[in-house]
N, CA, C and O of each residue as an XYZ file, in Angstrom:
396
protein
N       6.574     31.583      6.640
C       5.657     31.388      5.529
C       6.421     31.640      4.238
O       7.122     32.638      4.069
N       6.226     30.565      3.229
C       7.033     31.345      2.300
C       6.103     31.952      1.262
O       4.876     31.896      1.189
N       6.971     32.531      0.499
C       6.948     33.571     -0.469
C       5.376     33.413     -1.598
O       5.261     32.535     -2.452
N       4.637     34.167     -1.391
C       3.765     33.970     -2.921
C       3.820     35.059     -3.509
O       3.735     36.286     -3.455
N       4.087     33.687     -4.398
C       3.874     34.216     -6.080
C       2.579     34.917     -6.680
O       1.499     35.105     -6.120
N       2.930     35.213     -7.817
C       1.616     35.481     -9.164
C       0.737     34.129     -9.145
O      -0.468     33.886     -9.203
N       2.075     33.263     -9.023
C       0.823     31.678     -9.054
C       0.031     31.283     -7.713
O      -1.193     31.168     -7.660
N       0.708     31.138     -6.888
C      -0.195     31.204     -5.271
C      -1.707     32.237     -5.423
O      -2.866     31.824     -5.399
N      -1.296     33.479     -5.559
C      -2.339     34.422     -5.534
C      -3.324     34.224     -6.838
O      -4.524     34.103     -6.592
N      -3.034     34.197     -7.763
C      -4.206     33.424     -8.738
C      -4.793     32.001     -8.124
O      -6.023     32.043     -8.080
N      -4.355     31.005     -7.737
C      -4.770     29.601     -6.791
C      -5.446     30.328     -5.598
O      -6.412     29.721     -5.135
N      -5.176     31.334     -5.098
C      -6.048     31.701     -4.317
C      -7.465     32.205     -4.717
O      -8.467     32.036     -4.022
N      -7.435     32.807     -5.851
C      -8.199     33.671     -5.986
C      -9.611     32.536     -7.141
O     -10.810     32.638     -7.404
N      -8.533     31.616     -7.462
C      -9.613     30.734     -8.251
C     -10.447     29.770     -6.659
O     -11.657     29.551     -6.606
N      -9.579     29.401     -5.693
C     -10.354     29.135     -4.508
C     -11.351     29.874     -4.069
O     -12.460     29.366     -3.905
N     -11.084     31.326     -3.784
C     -11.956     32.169     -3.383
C     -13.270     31.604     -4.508
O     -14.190     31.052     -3.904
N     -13.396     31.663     -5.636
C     -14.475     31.716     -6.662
C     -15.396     30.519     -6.806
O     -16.440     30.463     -7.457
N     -14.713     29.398     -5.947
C     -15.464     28.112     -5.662
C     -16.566     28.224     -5.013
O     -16.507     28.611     -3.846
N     -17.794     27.923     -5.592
C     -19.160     27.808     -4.675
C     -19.743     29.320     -4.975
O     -20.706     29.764     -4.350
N     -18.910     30.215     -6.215
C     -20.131     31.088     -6.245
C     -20.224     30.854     -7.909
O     -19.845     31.956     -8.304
N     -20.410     30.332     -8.702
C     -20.481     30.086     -9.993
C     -21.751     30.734    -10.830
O     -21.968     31.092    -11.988
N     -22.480     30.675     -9.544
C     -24.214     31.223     -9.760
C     -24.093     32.988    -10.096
O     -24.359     33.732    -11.040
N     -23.450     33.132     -8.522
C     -23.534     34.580     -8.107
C     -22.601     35.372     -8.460
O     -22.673     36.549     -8.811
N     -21.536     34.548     -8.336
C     -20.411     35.961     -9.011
C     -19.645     36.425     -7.785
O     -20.218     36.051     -6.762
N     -18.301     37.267     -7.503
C     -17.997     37.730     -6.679
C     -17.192     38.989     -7.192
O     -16.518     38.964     -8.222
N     -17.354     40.310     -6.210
C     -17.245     40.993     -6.576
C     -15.751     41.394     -6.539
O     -15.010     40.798     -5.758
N     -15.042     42.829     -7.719
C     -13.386     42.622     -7.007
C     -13.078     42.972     -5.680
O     -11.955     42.861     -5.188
N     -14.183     43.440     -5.043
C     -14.085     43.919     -3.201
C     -14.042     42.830     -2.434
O     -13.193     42.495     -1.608
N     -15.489     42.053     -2.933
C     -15.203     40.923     -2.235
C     -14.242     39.632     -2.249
O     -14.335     38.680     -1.474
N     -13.341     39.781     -3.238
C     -11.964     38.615     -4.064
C     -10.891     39.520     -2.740
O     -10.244     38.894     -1.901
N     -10.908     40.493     -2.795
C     -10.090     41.053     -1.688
C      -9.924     40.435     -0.553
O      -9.195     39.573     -0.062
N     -11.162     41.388     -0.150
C     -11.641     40.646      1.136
C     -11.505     38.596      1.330
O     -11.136     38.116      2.402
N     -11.694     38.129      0.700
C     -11.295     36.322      0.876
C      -9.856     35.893      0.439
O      -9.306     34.805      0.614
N      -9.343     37.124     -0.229
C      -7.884     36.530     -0.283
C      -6.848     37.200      0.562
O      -5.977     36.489      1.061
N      -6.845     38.513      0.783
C      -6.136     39.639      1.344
C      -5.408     39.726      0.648
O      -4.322     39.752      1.225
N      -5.258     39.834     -0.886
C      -4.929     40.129     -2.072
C      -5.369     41.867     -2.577
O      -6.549     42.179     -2.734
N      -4.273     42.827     -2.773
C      -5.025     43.914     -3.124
C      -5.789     44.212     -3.968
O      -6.316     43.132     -4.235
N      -6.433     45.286     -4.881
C      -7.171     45.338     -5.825
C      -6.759     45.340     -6.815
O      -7.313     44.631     -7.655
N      -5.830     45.975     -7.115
C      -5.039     46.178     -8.063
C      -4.273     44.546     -8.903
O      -3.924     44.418    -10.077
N      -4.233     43.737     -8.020
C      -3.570     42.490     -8.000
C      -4.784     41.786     -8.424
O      -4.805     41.409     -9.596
N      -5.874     41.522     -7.626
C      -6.951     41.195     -8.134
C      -7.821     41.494     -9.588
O      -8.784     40.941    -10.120
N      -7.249     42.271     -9.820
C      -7.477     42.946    -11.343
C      -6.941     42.222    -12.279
O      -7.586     41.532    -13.069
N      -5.756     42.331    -12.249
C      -4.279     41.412    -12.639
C      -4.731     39.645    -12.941
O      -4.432     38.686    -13.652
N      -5.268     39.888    -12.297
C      -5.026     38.018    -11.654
C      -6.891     37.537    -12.629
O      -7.105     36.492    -13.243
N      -7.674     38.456    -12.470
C      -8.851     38.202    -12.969
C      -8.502     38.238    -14.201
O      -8.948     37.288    -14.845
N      -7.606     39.283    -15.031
C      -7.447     39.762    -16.258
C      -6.521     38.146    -17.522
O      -6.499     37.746    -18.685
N      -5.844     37.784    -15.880
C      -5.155     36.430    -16.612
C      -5.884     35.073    -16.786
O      -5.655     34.148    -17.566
N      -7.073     35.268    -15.580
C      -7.891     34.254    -15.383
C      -8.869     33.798    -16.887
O      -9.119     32.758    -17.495
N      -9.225     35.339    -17.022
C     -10.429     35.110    -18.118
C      -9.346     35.078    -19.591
O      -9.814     34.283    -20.407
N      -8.493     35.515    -19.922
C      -7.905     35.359    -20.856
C      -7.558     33.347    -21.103
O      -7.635     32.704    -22.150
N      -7.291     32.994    -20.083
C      -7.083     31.855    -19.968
C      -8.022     30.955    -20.165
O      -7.887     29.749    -20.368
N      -9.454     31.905    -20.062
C     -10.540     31.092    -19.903
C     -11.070     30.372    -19.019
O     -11.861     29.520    -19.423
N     -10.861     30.456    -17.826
C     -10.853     29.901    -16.241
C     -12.097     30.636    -15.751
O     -12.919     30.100    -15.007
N     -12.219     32.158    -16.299
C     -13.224     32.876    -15.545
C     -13.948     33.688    -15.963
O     -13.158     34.413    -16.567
N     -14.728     34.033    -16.064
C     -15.476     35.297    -16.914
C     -15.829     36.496    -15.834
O     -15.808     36.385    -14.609
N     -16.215     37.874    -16.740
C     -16.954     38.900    -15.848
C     -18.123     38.828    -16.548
O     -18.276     38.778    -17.768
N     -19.392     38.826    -15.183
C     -20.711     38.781    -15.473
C     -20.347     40.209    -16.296
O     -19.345     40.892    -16.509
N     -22.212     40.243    -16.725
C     -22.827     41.299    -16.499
C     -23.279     42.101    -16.136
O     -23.810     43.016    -16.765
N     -23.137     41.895    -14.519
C     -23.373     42.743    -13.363
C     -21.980     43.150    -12.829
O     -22.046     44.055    -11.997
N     -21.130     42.846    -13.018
C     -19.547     43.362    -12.891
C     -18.890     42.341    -11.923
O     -17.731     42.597    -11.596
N     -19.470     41.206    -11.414
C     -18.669     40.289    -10.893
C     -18.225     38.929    -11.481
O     -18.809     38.320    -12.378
N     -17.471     38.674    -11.047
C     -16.553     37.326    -10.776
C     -17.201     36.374    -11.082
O     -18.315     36.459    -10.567
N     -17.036     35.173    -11.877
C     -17.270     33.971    -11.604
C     -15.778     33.036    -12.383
O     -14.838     33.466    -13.051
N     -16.183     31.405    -11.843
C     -15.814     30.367    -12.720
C     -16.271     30.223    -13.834
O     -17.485     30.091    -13.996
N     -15.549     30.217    -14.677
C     -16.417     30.014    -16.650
C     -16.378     28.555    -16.847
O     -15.730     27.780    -16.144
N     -17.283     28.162    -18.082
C     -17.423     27.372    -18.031
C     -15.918     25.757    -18.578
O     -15.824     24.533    -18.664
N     -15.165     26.956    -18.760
C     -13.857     26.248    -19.396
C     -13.799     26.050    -17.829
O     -14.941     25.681    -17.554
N     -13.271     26.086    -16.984
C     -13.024     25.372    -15.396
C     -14.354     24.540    -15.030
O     -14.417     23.629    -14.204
N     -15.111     24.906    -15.602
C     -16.125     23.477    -14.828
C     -16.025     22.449    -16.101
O     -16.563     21.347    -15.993
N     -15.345     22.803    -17.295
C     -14.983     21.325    -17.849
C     -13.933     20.748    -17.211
O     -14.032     19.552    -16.938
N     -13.076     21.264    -16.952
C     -11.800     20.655    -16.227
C     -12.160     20.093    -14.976
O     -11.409     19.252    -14.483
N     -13.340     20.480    -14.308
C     -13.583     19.644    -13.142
C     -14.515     18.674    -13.795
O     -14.271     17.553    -13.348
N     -15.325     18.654    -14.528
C     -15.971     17.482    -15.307
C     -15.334     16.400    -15.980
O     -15.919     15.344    -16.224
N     -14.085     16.647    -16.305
C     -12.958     15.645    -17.377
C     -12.553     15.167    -15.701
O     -12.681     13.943    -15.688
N     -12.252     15.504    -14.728
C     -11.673     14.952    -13.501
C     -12.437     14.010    -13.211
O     -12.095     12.834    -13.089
N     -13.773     14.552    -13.047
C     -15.113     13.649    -12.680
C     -14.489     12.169    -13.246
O     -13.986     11.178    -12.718
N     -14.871     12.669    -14.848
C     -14.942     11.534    -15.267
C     -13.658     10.417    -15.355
O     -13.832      9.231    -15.637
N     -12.658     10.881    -15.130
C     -11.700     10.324    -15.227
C     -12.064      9.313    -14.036
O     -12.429      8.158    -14.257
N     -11.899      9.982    -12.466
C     -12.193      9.497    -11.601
C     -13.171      8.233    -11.741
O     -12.740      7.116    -11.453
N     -14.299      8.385    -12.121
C     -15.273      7.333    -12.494
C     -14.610      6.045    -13.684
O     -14.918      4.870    -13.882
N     -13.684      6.878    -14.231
C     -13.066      5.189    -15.349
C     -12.069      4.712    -14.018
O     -12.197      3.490    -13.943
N     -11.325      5.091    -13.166
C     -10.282      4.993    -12.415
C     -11.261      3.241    -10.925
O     -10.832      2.202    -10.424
N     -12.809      4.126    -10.901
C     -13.556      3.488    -10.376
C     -13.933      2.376    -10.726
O     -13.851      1.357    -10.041
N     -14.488      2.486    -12.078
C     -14.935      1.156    -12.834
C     -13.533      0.208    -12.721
O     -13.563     -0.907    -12.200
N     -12.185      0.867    -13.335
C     -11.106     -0.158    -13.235
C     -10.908     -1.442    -11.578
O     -10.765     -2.664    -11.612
N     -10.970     -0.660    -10.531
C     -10.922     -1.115     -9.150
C     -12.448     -1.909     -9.036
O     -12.553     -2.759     -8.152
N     -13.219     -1.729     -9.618
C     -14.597     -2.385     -9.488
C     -14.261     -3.818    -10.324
O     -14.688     -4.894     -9.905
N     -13.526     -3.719    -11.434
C     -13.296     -4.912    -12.241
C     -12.283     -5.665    -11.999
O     -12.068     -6.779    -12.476
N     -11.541     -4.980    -11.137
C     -10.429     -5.760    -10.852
C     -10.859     -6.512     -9.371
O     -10.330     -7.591     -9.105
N     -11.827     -5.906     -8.429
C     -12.498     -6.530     -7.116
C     -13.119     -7.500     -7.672
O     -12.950     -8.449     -6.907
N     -13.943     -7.948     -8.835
C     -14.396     -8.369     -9.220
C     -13.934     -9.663     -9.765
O     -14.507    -10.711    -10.063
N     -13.032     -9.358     -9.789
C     -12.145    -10.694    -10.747
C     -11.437    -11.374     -9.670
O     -11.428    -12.599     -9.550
N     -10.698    -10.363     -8.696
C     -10.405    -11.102     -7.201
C     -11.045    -11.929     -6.783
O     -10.545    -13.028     -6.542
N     -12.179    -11.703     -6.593
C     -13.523    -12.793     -5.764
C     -14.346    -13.302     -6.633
O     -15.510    -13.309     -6.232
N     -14.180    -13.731     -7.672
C     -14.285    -14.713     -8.704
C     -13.000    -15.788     -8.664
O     -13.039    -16.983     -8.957
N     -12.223    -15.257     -8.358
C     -11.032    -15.926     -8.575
C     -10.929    -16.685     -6.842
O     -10.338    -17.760     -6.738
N     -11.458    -16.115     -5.759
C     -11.440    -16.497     -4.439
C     -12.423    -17.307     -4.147
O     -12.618    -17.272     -2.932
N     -13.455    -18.339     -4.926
C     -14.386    -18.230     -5.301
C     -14.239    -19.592     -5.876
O     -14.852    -20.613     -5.560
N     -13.201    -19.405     -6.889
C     -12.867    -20.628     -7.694
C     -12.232    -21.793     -7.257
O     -12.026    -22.717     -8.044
């Protein structure tokens, strides 16, 4: 297995945080889903939210902020112009197959 990094273990730890955006996760439970210690998890949250990737509730847990669900929203949408392009270009194929 090789070696992780500061960067692996943050990619982990933003995985771990997928699918609780609502609820939050706690630093026990970021442990527990990464096997990342606490101390590291601290670390890694402390770079997250500075970055803007993550916030701490108000109840003392974890989430995705809303700066990472734009970055999955700009993907969205990208994806969807990437769609329309292949839709217009099928389109012009069998117009052209057609002709």
């Amino acid at each position: 297995m090789s070696k992780q990094t500061a960067l692996h273990k943050g990619l982990r730890v933003l995985k771990a945080l997928k699918g609780h955006t609502l609820t939050g996760l706690s630093n026990q439970q970021l442990v527990q889903a990464t096997d990342i210690n606490a101390s590291a998890i601290t670390r890694i949250m402390a770079a997250l939210i500075d970055e803007g990737l993550a916030e701490k509730r108000e109840d003392g847990r974890f989430a995705l902020s809303v700066g990472m669900l734009q970055i999955a929203q700009r993907h969205a949408l990208e994806m969807q112009r990437a769609q329309e392009k292949i839709d217009e270009i099928n389109r012009r194929v069998i117009a052209g197959a057609q002709g």
